[in-house]
C-alpha positions as CSV (number, residue, x, y, z in Angstrom):
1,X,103.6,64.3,122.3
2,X,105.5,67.8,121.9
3,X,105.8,69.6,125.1
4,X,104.8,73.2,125.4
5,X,107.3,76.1,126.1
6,X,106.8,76.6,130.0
7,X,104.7,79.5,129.4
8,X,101.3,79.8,131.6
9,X,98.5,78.8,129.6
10,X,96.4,81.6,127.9
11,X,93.0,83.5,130.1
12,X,90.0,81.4,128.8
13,X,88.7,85.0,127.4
14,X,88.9,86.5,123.9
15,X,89.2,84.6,120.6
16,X,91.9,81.6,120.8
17,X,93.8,81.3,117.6
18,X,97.0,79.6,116.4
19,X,99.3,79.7,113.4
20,X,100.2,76.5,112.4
21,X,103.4,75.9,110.2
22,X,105.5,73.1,109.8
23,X,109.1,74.0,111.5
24,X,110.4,77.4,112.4
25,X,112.8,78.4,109.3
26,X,113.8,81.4,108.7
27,X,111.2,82.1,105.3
28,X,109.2,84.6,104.4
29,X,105.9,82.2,105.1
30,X,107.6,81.4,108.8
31,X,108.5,84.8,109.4
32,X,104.9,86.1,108.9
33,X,103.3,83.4,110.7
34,X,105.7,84.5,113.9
35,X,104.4,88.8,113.3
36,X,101.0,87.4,112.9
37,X,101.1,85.1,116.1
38,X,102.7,88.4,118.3
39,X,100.0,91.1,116.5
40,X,97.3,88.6,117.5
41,X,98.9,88.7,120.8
42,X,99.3,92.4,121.5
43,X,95.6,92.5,120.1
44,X,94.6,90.8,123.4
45,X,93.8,87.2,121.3
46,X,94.7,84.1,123.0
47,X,97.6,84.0,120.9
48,X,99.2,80.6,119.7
49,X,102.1,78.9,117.3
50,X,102.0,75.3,116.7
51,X,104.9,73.8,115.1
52,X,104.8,70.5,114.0
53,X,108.4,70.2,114.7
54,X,110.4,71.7,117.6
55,X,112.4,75.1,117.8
56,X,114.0,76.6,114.7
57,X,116.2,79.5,113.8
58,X,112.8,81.8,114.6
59,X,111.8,80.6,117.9
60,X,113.9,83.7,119.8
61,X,111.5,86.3,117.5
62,X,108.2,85.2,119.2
63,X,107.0,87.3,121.3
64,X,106.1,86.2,125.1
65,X,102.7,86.8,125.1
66,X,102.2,83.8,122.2
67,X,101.9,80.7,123.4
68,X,104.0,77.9,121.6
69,X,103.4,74.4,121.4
70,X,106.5,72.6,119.7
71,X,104.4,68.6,118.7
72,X,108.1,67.1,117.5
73,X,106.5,65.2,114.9
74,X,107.9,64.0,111.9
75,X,105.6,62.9,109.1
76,X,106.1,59.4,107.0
77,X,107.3,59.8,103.5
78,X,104.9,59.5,100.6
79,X,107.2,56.5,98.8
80,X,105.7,54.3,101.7
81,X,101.8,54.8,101.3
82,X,100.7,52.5,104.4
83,X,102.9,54.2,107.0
84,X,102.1,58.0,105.2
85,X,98.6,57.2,105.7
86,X,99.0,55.7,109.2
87,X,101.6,58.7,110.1
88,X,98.4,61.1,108.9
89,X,96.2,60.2,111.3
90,X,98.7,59.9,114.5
91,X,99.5,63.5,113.1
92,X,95.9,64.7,113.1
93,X,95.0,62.9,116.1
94,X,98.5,64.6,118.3
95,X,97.6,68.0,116.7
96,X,93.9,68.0,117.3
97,X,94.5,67.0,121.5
98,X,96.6,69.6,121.6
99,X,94.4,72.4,119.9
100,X,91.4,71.0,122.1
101,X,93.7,71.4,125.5
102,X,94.3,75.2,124.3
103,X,90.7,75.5,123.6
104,X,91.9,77.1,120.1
105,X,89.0,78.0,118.1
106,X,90.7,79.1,114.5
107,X,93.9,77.5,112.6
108,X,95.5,79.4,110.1
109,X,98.4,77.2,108.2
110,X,101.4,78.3,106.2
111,X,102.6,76.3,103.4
112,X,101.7,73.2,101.7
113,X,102.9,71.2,104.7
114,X,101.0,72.7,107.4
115,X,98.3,73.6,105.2
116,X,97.5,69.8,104.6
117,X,97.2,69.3,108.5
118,X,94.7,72.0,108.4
119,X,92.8,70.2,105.9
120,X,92.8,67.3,108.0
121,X,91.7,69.5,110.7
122,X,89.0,70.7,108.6
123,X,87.8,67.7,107.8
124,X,87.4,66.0,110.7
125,X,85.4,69.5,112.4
126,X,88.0,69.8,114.6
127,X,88.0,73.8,114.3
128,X,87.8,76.5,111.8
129,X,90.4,76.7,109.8
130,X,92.1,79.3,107.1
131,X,94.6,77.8,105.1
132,X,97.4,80.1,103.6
133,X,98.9,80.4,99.9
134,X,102.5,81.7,99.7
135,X,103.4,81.4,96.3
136,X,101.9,81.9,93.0
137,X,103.4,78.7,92.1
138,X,102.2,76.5,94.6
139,X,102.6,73.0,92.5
140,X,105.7,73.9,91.0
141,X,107.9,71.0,92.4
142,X,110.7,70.4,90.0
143,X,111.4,67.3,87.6
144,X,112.0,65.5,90.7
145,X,108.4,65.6,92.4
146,X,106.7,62.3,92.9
147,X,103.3,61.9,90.7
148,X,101.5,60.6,93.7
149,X,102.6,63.7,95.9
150,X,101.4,65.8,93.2
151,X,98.2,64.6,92.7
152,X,97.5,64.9,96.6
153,X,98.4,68.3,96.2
154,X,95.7,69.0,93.8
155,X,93.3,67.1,95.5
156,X,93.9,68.7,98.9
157,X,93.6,72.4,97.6
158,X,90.6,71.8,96.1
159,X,89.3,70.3,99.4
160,X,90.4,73.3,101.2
161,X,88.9,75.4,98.9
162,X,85.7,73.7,99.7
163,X,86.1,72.4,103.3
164,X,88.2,75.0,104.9
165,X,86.3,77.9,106.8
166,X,88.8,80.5,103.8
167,X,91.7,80.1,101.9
168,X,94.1,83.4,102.5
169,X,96.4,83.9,99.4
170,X,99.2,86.5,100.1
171,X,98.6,88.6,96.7
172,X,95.6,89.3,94.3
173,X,98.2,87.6,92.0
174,X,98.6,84.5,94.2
175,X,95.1,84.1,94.4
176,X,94.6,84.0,90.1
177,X,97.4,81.8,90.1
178,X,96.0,79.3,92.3
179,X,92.4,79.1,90.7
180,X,93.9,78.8,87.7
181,X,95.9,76.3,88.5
182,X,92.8,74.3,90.1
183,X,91.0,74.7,87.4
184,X,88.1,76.4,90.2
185,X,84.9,77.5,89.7
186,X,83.0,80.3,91.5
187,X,81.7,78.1,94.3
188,X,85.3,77.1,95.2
189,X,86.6,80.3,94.6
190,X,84.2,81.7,96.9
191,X,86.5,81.2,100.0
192,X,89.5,82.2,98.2
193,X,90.7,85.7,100.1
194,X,93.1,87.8,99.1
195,X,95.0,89.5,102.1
196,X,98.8,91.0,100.4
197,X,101.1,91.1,102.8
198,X,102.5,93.5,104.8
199,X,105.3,94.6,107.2
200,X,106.3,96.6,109.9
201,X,108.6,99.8,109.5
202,X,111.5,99.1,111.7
203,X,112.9,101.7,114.1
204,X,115.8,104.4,112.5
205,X,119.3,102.9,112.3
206,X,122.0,105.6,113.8
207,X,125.0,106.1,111.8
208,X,127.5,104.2,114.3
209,X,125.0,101.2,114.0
210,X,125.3,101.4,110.5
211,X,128.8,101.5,110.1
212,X,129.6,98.9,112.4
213,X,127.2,96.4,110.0
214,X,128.9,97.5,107.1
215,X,132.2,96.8,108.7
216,X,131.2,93.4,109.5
217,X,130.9,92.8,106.4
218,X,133.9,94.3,105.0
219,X,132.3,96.9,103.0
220,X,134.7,100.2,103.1
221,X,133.2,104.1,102.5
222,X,132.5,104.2,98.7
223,X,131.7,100.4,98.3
224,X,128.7,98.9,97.5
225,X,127.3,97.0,100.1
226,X,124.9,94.9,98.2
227,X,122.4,92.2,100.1
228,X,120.3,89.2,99.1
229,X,118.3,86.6,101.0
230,X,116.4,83.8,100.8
231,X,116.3,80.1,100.9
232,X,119.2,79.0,98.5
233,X,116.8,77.1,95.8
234,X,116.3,76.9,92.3
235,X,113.2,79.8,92.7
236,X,115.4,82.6,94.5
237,X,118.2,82.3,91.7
238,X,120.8,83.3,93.8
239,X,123.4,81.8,91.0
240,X,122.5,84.9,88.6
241,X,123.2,87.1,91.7
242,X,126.9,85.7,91.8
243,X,127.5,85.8,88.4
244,X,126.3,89.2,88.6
245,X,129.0,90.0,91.3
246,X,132.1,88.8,88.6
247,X,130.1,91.3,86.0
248,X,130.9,94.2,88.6
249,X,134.1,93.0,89.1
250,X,134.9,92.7,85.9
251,X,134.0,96.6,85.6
252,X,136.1,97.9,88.3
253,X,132.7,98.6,90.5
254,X,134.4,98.5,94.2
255,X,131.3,96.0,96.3
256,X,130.2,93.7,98.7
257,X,127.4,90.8,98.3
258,X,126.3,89.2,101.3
259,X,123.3,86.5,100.7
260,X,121.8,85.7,103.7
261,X,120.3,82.6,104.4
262,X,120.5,78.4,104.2
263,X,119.2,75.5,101.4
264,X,120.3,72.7,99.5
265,X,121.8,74.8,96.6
266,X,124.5,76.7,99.4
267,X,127.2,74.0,98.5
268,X,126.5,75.0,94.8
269,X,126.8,78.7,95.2
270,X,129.8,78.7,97.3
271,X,131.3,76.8,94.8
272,X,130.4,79.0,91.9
273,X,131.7,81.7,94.2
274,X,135.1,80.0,94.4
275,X,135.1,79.5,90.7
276,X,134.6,83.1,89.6
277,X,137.3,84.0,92.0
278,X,135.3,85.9,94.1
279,X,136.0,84.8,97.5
280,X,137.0,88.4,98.9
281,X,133.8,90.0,97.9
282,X,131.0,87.6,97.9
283,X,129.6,85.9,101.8
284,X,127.2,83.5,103.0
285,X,126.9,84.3,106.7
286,X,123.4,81.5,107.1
287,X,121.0,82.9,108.8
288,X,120.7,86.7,110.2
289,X,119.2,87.4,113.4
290,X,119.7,91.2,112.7
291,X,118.4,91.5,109.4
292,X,116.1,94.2,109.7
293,X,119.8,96.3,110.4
294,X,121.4,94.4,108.0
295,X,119.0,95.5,105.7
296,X,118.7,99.0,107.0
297,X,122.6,99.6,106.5
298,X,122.7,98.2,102.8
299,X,123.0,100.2,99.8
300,X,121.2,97.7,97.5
301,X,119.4,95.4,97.9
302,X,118.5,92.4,95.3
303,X,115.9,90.0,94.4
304,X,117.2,87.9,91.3
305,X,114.3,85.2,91.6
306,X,112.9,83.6,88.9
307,X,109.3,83.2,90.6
308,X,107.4,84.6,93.8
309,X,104.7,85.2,95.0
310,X,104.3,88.6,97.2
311,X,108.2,87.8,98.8
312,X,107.8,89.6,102.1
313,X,111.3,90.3,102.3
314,X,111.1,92.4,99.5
315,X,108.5,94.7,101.7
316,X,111.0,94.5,104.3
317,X,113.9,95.7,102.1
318,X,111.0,99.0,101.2
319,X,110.4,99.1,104.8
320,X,113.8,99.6,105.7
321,X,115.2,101.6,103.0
322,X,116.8,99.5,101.3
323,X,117.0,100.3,97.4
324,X,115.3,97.2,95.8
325,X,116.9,96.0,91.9
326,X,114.6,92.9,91.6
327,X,113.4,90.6,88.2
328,X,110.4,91.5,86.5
329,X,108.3,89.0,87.3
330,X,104.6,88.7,89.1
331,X,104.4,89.4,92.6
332,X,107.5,91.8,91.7
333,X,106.6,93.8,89.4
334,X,103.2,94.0,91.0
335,X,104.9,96.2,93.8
336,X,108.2,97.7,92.6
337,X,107.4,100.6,89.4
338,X,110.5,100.6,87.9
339,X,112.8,103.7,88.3
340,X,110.2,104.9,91.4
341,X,110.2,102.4,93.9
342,X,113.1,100.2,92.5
343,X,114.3,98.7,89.7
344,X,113.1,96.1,87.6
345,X,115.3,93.9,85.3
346,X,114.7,90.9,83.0
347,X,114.9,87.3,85.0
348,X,118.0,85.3,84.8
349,X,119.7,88.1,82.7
350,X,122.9,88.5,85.1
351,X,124.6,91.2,82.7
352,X,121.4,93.4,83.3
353,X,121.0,92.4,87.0
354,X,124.8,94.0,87.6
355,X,124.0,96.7,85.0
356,X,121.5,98.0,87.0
357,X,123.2,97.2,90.9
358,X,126.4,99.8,89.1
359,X,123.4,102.3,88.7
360,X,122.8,102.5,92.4
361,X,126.5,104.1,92.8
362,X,124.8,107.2,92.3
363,X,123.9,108.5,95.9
364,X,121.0,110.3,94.8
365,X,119.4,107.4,92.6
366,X,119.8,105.7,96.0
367,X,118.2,108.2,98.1
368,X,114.9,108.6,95.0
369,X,114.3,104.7,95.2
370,X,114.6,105.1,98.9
371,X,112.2,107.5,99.2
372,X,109.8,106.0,96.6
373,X,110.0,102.4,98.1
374,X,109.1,103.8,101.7
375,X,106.2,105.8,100.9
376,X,104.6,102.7,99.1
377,X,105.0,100.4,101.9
378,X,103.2,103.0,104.0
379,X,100.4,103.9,101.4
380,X,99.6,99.8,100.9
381,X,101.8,97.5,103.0
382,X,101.1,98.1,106.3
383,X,101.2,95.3,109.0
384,X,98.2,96.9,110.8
385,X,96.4,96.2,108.0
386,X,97.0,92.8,107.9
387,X,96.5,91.6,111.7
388,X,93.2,94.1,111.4
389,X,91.7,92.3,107.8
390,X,93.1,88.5,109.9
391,X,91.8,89.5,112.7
392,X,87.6,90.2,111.7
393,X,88.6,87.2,109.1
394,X,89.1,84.6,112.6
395,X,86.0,86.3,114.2
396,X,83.6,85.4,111.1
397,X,84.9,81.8,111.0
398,X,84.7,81.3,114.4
399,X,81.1,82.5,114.8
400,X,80.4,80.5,111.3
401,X,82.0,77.3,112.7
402,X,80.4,77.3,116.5
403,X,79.1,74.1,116.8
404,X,76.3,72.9,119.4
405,X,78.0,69.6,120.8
406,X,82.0,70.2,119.6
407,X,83.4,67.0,118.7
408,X,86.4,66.0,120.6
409,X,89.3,64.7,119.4
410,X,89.5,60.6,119.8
């Protein structure tokens, strides 16, 4: 069994609630399941994080008042169906003692992974729980997905969409993706609830604060510090984004990329960097535990993804003032109206991608997309509104799940 954090269990008053995800990365998915874990917190919630793994790049952003259970479990591969389904239910079984010990009344999951624990969860009575859609291409898998896997998939979202106490999708256009997808009817689409997502405007960055980010990163007065980030995979594109980079080099357009973040396609991208001859001007510093100043002290900053589904750290870009240039596609285009609130370009086109970075040299077409992107986070993106909509969300499917003898785990 995992072993809690050392932290005093919670007061046995208010609602008890956890997020559930499968390991700490530093996602979009992970980092809004950490922001909704310390709202629910500050809210005066028994506040918890379950990870089915142990501590991650995200564990120092949790706030003290949550209270983290790390299980250090690692789930049987799919290739081997006997000791999948066997390392299913020791899975359930660990998870389910542990929620009971908290006294946790409401699970919400993030991602596929964590979501099909919740299922589990669901299905056994355990507790309520609210299972959470990311993407608005939730089976998309690649050529290398296993048929079995996928047909779980499908199998266990329709479950949750029947079994779960609500399924939370992260976008209007996450939640049309996913019925479509399934192939739902009204009755399943029923607990289908659409909460976008939202984020918190971070505090002013001072001028010496900024400077000494950009000179990290080697980005003189007059160049273009241009950021990125995201999980380097076939869906954030980040190879466009490079190729991009020769395109402005290739114009004379002084810059300085810096993608943030880790994934299986880094090797790939570093290479490609080499191979363009843009070692001096392109980095790939991992993971950023400033990136909210990072962000704040960029003068672009770029989405090149090829599918989303409401990216969160495109809100955060907005939020800190970042200039967003991003690919018109949905859960893009669905926030950013091009030439107000950022600009829009055509996915996997890397000739317009660095066409429209050059545009950004212009200080004031900086400071109008600034402006723009800022007032929309805090007309519809607001984090309040997202712990306040989660929080009366927990509160119904508590009061709908209360049963008169609870089952406990065996």
């Amino acid at each position: 069994m995992g072993a809690a954090t050392g932290r005093s269990d919670p007061p046995a008053s208010g609602l008890a609630v956890a997020q559930l995800v499968e390991a700490l990365e530093m996602g979009g998915a992970e980092r809004l399941a950490v922001q909704i874990a310390n709202a629910r917190a500050a809210a005066g919630d028994a506040s918890h994080l379950f990870v089915m793994t142990g501590p991650g790049p995200l564990s120092g952003a949790i706030d003290p008042g949550v209270h983290v259970r790390y299980l250090g479990f690692s789930r049987a591969s799919v290739h081997n169906p006997v000791r999948f389904a066997a390392s299913l239910w020791r899975g359930e079984r660990l998870l389910a003692r542990r929620l009971a010990r908290d006294g946790v009344q409401v699970v919400q999951s993030h991602l596929p992974g964590a979501n099909f624990w919740g299922l589990l969860l669901a299905l056994r009575g355990r507790c309520a729980v609210i299972a959470t859609v990311h993407n608005n291409r939730e089976f998309d898998y690649g050529n290398a997905d296993h048929p079995l896997r996928a047909r779980l998939r499908r199998l266990a979202y329709r479950l949750m969409l029947r079994r779960c106490a609500a399924v939370v999708a992260v976008s209007e256009a996450v939640a049309v993706s996913l019925l479509e997808d399934l192939g739902a009817g009204p009755r399943e689409a029923g607990r289908l609830v659409a909460v976008p997502n939202g984020v918190v405007e971070p505090a002013p960055l001072d001028a010496a604060a900024r400077a000494a980010v950009r000179a990290r990163f080697g980005a003189a007065p007059g160049e273009l510090l241009v950021m990125a980030a995201g999980r380097h995979c076939e869906q954030k594109n980040f190879a466009a984004l490079i190729e991009a980079a020769a395109r402005l080099r290739a114009i004379g357009l002084p810059f300085r990329l810096v993608i943030a973040g880790e994934g299986p396609l880094r090797p790939d991208h570093e290479a490609l960097r080499e191979r363009l001859g843009l070692g001096d001007a392109v980095q790939f510093p991992g993971n950023l535990d400033d990136f909210a100043s990072v962000l704040q002290a960029a003068d672009v900053f770029a989405l090149p993804s090829l599918w989303e589904g409401l990216p969160l750290v495109l809100l955060e870009a907005l939020a800190a003032g970042a200039p967003v240039v991003g690919t018109d596609i949905a859960g893009v285009r669905d926030v950013i109206v091009d030439g107000e609130s950022g600009l829009l370009v055509a996915p996997g086109d890397a000739i317009a991608l660095a066409a429209a970075i050059a545009l950004l040299v212009d200080p004031q077409r900086r400071d109008h997309l600034r402006a723009g992107g800022l007032a929309l986070v805090r007309a519809r993106y607001s984090f309040a509104r997202v712990s306040q909509t989660l929080g009366e969300l927990y509160r119904r499917a508590a009061d709908r799940s209360r049963p008169s003898s609870p089952e406990r785990p065996t």
